[in-house]
N, C-alpha and C positions, 0 to 999 in steps of 0.2 A: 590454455583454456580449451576453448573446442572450438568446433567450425560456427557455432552458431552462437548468439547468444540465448538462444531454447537450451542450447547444451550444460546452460550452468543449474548447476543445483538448486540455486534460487529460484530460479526461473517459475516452475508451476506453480512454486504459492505465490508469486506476487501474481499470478493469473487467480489461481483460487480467492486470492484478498480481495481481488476487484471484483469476483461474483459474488462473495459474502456480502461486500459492501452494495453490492446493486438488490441484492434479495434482503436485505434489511434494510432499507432505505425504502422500499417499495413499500413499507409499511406504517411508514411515516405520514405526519397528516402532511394535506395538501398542501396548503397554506406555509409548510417547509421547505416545496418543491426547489423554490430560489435563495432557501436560505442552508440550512446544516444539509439537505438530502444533497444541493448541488457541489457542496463543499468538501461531503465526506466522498461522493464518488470521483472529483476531481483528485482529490489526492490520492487514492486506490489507485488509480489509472494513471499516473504520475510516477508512481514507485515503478509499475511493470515497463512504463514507457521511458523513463528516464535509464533504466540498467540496458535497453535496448541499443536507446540511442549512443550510449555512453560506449557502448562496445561495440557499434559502429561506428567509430570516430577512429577506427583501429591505433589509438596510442593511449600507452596506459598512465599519462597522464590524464588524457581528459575522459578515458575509462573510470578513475578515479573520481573526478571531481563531480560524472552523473554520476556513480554511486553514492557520494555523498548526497548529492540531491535526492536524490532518491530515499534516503535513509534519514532526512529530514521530514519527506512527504508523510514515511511512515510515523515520523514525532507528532508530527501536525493533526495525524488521521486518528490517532489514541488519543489525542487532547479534545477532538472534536468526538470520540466516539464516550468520552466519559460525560460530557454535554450533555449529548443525547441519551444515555444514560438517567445523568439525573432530572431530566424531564422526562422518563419514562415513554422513551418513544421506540416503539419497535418490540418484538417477542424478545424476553429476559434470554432465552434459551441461546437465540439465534445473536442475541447481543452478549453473550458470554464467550459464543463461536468463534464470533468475527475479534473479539478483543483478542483472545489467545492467538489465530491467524496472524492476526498484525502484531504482538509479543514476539511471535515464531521470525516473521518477517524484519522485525527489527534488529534481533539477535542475527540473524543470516545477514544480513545487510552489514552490520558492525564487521562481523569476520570478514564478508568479502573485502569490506574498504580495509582493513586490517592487513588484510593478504597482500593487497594491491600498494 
């Protein structure tokens, strides 16, 4: 692997995932705040944090079992982002963005635990 876990290839999009998710979610109505806006950012932030932790635990099994988590976060966040979706919340553009991101992300995800 590498010294870090920033070193892994996955690494910048599950950061890019969590910005897309926080700049479309900002455009949510309010009255969402505690419901899909807090849901879709908790799991974005979940995918990056769990490949983190998981490759600080320096054994790859439990390398393993956060990337799996992680790559559930990413199931959770396209079922919640097709939601949001079809209630029309958020720019079509920027919700087209962040879906393909998290496709990207879920595909990477699959391979690492594949590898692993």
């Amino acid at each position: 692997m590498g010294k870090s876990y920033q070193d892994l290839k996955i690494w910048p999009h599950t950061i890019q995932l969590s910005v897309a998710v926080y700049k479309l979610t900002g455009q949510f109505p309010t009255d969402e705040r505690f419901g899909l806006t807090s849901q879709l950012r908790r799991a974005a932030v979940s995918v990056a944090s769990n490949i983190a932790e998981g490759y600080g635990r320096a054994s790859k099994g439990k390398f393993r079992q956060f990337v799996g988590m992680a790559r559930g976060s990413v199931l959770e966040l396209q079922t919640q982002l097709v939601i949001a979706k079809e209630l029309g919340f958020g720019n079509s553009l920027e919700m087209t963005s962040t879906e393909n991101l998290a496709e990207e992300t879920g595909k990477m995800t699959w391979a690492l635990l594949q590898k692993l």
